[in-house]
N, C-alpha and C positions, 0 to 999 in steps of 0.2 A: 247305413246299409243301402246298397246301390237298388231299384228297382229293378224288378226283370221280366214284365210283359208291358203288353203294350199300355202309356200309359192313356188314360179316360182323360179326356178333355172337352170343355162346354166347348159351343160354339164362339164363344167369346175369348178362349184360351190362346194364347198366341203359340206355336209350334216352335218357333224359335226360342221363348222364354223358357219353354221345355225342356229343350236339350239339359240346360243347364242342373236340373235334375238327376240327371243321368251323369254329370261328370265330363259333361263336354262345355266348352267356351265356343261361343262362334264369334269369327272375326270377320272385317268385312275385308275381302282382296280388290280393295281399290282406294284410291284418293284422290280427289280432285279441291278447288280452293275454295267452292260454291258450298262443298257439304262441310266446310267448319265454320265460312264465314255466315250460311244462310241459316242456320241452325237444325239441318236434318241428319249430321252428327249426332246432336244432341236429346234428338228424336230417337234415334236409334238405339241409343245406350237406354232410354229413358223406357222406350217398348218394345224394342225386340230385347234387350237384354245384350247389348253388343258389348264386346268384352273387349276388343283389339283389333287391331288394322294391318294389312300387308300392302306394301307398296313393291313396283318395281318399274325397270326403262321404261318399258309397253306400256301402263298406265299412265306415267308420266309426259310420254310423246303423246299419247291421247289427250292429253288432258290440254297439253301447252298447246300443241300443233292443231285440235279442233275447237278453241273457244276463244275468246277475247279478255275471261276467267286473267290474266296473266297481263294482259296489258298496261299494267302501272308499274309493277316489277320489271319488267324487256326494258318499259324506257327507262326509267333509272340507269342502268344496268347496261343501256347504249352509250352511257358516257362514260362507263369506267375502262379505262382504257388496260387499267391495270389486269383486269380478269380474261381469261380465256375464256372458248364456249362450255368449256366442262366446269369451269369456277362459277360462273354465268347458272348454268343449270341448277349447281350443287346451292347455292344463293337461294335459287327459287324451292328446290324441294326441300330445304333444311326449313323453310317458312312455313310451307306446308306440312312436315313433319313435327314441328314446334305446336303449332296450332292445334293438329290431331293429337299432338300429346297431351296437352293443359287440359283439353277436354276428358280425358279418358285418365289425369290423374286421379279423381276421386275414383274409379274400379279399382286402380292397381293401390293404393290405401285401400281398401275397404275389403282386395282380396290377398290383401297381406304379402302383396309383390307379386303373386302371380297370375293376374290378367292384368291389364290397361295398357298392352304396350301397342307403340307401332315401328312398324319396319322399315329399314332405309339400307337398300342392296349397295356395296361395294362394287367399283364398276367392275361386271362384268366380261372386259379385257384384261384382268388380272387374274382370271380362274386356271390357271396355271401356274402362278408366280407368289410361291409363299410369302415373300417377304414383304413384297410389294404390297399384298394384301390386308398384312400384318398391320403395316403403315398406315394403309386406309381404311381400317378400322378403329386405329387408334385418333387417328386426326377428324374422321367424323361423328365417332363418340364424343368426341371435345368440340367441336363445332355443333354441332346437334343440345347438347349441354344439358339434356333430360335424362333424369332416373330410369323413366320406363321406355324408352329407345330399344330397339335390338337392333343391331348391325348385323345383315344378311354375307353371311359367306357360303359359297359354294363346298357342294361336299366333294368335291374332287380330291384323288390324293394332294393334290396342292396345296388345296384350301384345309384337311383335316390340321396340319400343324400348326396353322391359323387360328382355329376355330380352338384348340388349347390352349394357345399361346392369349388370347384373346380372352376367355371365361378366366385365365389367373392372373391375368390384370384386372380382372373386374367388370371388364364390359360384356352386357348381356349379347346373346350369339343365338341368330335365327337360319341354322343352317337349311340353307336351301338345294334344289334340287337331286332330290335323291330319288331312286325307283329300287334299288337292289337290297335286298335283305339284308346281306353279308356287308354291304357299304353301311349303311343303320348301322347296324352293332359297332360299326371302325368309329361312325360319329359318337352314339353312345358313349363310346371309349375313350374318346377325345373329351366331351362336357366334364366324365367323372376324373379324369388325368388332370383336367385344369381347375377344374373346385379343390382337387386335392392341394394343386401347388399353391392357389389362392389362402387357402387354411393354415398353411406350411408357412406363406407369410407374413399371416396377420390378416387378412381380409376377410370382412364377413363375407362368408356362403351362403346365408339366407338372402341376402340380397340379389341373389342371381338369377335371372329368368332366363330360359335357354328352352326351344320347340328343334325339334326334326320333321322340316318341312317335307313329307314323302307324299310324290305327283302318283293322282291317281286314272283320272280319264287317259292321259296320255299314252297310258302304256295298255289299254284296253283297244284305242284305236290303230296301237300298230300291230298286236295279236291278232284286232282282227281282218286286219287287212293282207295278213300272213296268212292265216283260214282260208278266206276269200281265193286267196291265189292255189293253196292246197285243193282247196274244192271242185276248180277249176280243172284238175290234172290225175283227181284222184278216181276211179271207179266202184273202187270196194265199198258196199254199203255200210260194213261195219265201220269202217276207217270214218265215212262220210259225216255219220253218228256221232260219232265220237267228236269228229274236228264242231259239227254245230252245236255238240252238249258246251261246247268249251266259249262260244261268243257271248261278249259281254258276259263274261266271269272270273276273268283272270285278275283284273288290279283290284276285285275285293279279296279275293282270295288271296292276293299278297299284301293284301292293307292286313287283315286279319292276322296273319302267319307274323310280319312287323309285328305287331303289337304281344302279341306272344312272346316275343323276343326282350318289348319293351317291360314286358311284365316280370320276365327272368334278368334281367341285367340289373334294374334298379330295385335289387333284392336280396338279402346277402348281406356277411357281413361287411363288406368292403364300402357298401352303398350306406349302409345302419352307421355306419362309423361318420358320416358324411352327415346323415339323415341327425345327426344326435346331436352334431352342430350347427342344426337349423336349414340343412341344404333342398331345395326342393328339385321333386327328376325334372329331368327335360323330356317334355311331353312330346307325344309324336302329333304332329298338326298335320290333318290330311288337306294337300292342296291341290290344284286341278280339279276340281269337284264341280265343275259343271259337264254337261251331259252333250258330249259333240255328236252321237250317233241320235236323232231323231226317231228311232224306231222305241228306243230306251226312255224309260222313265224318265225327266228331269230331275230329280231330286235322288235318286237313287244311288248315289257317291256322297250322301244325305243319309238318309234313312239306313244304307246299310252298314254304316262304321260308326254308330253311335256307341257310346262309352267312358267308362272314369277315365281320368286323366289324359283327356283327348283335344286335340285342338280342332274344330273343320273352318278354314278359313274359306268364304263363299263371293262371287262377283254377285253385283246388284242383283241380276236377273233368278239367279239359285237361291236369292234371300227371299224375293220376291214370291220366287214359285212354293217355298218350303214354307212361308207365312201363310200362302194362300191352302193349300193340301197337301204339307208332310206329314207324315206318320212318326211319331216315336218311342223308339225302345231300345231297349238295351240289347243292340243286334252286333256286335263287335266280337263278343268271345261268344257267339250262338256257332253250331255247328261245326268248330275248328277242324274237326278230322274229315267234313265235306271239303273244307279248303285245301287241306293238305291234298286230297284225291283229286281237285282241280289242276295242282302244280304236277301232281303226277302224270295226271292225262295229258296234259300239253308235254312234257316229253317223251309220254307214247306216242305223240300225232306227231312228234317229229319236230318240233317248235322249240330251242335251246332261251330260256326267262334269262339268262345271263348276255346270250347274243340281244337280246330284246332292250336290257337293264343298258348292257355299253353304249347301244345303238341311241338311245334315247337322253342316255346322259349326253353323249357327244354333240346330240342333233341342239341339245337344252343349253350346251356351251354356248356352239353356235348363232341358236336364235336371238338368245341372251344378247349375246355383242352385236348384232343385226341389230338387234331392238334398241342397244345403247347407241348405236353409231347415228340411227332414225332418228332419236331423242335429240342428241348434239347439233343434227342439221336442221331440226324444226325448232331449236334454239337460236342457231345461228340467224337462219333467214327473220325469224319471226325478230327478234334485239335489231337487224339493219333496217326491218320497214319502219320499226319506232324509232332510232337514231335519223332515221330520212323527215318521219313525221313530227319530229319534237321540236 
């Protein structure tokens, strides 16, 4: 039986270990080669209670492009003439992801397959190209060569047939960027389609670990940069009310309303029938969870989506703040029919969650390939100054 007030903790209690209480994992969203090699990885599972890692391009060009971290790998790797810059890359983060794994085997043992994994995105320029995707999931499953691996596919229509095709061959699937409700449940539909044909051929189902990564801050800062601009043009007081009842409240009130979904979908017989051959749901992992508006709580993409079978993946700086003064509870299914009154209000103010949901997915195609393209060229240059140097 899950807790449901806030829970008591000494002063010595770590707020991160907490979660776990509640039915949430935290993951850390980030990697670099100092925290597996330096042993603060090992720290982190050991005291905050770290359960699993998300990786992607943007962490990975931070990583390579701002440290020296990488220096033995570039030069190697300037002599191979045979590799591209994307082979070249894929090289160094499969290392990285190797390493994060072996560390974080013993959670995914100990939590019976479902935590210890870490993430490794499909590139990026493919989130429109099923098949292509397909491929690149299967060839970095097998290069990567660990149990608790997930292969990041986008939830684009593209990527959904993907992301099936992908879970009924066996490799675990961390679909990523999602913000729209109605998109979730398409993903949902996809994990339970592909464990089905998995089953269908002989493949254990237990063995599958499968999250729906749905971005939270992101779709909070362009609500309210939409406010902002209404605000701007509006004079009716009532109207005015209403547009500032609605800042910083929208992507918990659609984290919440998700998980509602998440609760009816993998429930039923269709899911029991799944569930009786050892199948576990795919969890909804809240991602984006740090806190871009300054005015807002830090930890509040934290504290307010806590809950059973939850993922919140967190950057250093949201781990940090949430060890130092989170609060926690079981605040996820709190209030549901305030949330839904939030979705409503925003389409009284005139604000369509759907124009917001497209907009944001397209922008998150976008940056995604920006952020791979930046990754390739802080590969390339940084492999020629060590082939100059070697």
């Amino acid at each position: 039986m899950q807790p449901t007030g806030v829970l008591e903790t000494s002063k010595t209690t770590n707020p991160l270990q907490a979660l776990l209480a509640y039915g949430q994992s935290m993951w850390l969203d980030y990697i670099r080669r100092d925290l597996i090699t330096g042993g603060s990885l090992k720290t982190m599972i050991a005291d905050d209670g770290l359960r699993g890692m998300t990786s992607n391009p943007a962490i990975f060009e931070k990583a390579i492009g701002e440290s020296s971290l990488y220096d033995d790998i570039l030069k190697s790797l300037a002599s191979r003439a045979d590799l591209d810059t994307k082979a070249r890359y894929e090289q160094i983060a499969i290392r990285d992801i190797q390493g994060a794994a072996d560390l974080l085997r013993p959670v995914y043992e100990s939590s019976k397959f479902r935590d210890g994994y870490v993430s490794l995105e499909v590139s990026p320029l493919l989130a429109r190209k099923t098949q292509k995707t397909i491929d690149e999931a299967r060839r970095l499953w097998k290069a990567v060569n660990r149990e608790n691996v997930m292969i990041k596919i986008p939830g684009t229509a593209e990527g959904l047939p993907a992301v099936r095709q992908a879970i009924g061959e066996g490799i675990n699937v961390n679909v990523t960027l999602l913000f729209a409700q109605e998109v979730y449940e398409k993903v949902a539909e996809a994990h339970i389609a592909g464990l089905e044909d998995l089953a269908k051929s002989g493949g254990n189902v237990g063995k599958i670990g499968g999250v729906a990564s749905f971005f939270i801050s992101r779709i909070d800062s362009l609500v309210d940069s939409l406010i902002d601009e209404k605000l701007k043009t509006t004079t009716d007081t009532q109207q005015q009310a209403l547009l500032k009842s609605l800042l910083g409240k929208v992507a918990i009130a659609n984290g919440k309303l998700t998980y509602q979904r998440y609760q009816r979908i993998f429930s039923g017989a269709r899911w029991e029938a799944l569930a009786a051959k050892g199948a576990q749901t795919q969890r909804v992992l809240w991602a984006s969870t740090s806190t871009k508006n300054p005015a807002y709580r830090d930890v509040m993409y934290v504290e307010e989506l806590i809950g059973p079978d939850t993922v919140n993946t967190m950057p250093p700086a949201t781990i940090d703040a949430f060890r130092d003064h989170g609060k926690v509870r079981n605040s996820l299914t709190e209030d549901v029919a305030g949330a839904q009154k939030v979705m409503d209000d925003l389409a009284k103010a005139g604000i369509s969650i759907k124009e917001v949901t497209d907009k944001l997915t397209e922008d998150g195609v976008r940056l995604f390939a920006d952020a791979f393209h930046k990754l390739l060229a802080a590969v390339e240059k940084n492999t020629q100054q060590k082939g100059k140097n070697a």
